[in-house]
C-alpha positions in Angstrom: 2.2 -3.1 -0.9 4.6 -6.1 -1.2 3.5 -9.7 -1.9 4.1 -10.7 1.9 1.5 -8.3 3.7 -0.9 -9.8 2.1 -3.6 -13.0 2.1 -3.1 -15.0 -1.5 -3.6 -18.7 -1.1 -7.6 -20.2 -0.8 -6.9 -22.1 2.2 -5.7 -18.8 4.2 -8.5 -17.2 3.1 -10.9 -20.2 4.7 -8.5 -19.7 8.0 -9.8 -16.5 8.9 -13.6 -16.8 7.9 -13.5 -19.9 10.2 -12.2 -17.5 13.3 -15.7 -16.2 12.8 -14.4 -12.7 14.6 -15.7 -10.2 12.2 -16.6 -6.3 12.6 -19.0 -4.8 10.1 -20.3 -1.0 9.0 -22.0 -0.4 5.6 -19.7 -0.6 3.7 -17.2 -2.9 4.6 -16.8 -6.5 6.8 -13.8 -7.2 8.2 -12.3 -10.6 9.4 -9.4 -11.0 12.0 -7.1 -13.9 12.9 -4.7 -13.1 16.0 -1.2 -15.0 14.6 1.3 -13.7 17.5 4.1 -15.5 15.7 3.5 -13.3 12.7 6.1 -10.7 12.3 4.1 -8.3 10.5 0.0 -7.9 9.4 -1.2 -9.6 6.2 -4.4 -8.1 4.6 -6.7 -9.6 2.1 -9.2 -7.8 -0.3 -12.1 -9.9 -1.7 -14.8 -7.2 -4.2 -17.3 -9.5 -5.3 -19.1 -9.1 -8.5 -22.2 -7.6 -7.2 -19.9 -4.3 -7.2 -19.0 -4.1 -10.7 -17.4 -5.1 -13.7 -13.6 -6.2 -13.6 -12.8 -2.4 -13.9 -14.5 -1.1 -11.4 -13.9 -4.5 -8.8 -10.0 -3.9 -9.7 -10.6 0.2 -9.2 -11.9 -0.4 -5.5 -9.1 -2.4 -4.6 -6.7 -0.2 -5.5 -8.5 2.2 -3.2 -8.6 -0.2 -0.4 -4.8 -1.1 -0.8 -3.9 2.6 -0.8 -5.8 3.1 2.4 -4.7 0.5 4.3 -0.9 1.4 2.5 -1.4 4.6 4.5 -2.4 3.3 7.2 0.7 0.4 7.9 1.9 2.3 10.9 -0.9 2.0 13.3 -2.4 -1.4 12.3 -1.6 -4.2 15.0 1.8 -6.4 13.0 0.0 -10.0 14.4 -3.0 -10.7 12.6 -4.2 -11.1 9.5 -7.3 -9.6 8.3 -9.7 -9.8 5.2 -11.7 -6.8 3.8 -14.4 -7.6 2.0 -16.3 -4.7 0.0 -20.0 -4.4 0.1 -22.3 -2.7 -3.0 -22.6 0.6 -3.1 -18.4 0.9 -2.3 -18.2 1.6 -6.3 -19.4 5.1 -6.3 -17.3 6.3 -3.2 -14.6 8.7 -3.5 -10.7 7.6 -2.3 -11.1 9.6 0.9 -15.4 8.0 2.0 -13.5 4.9 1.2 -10.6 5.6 3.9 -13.0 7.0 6.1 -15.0 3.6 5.9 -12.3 1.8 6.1 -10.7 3.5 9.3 -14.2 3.2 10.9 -14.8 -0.2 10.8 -10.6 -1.2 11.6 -11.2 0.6 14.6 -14.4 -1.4 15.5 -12.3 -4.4 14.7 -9.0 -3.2 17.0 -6.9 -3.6 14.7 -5.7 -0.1 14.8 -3.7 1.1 17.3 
């Protein structure tokens, strides 16, 4: 996924946890900020260390950015959103993951 789709700097990050709009399931929490300016979604992916060791943090985002890769079509192009991975995410497969995922994105309406 290119550089602009997604959430990099500290003080976007801060943006959207103020927003307080969040969706949650076991395995994931998800944070949305409506920008209707915004030509296209931004996503950011925060795996805390409570998951794992750099390998394993850096394996489940690559799993999460493959989903939500997959998913580009039907995810709503104004907000930006932040995934953040909960313990136990580390000894999913690639397809529980996107099943997680897509659960709690649809709880969140942010796809379409």
């Amino acid at each position: 996924m290119r550089k602009s789709y997604r959430v990099k700097k500290e003080k976007e990050f801060q943006e959207v946890f103020f927003k307080k709009q969040s969706c949650a399931n076991r395995r994931f929490v998800v944070y949305v900020l409506e920008k209707p300016e915004q030509q296209h979604f931004r996503v950011g992916i925060s795996v805390g260390k409570k998951i794992g060791n750099a390998v394993v943090r850096n394996s489940v985002k690559r799993k999460i950015r493959a989903t939500v890769y997959q998913l580009k079509a039907s995810i709503h192009p104004t907000c930006d959103f932040i995934i953040i991975a909960r313990p136990g995410v580390e000894k999913l497969t690639s397809k529980e993951i996107q099943t997680n995922l897509e659960h709690v994105l649809k709880l969140a309406n942010i796809l379409e």
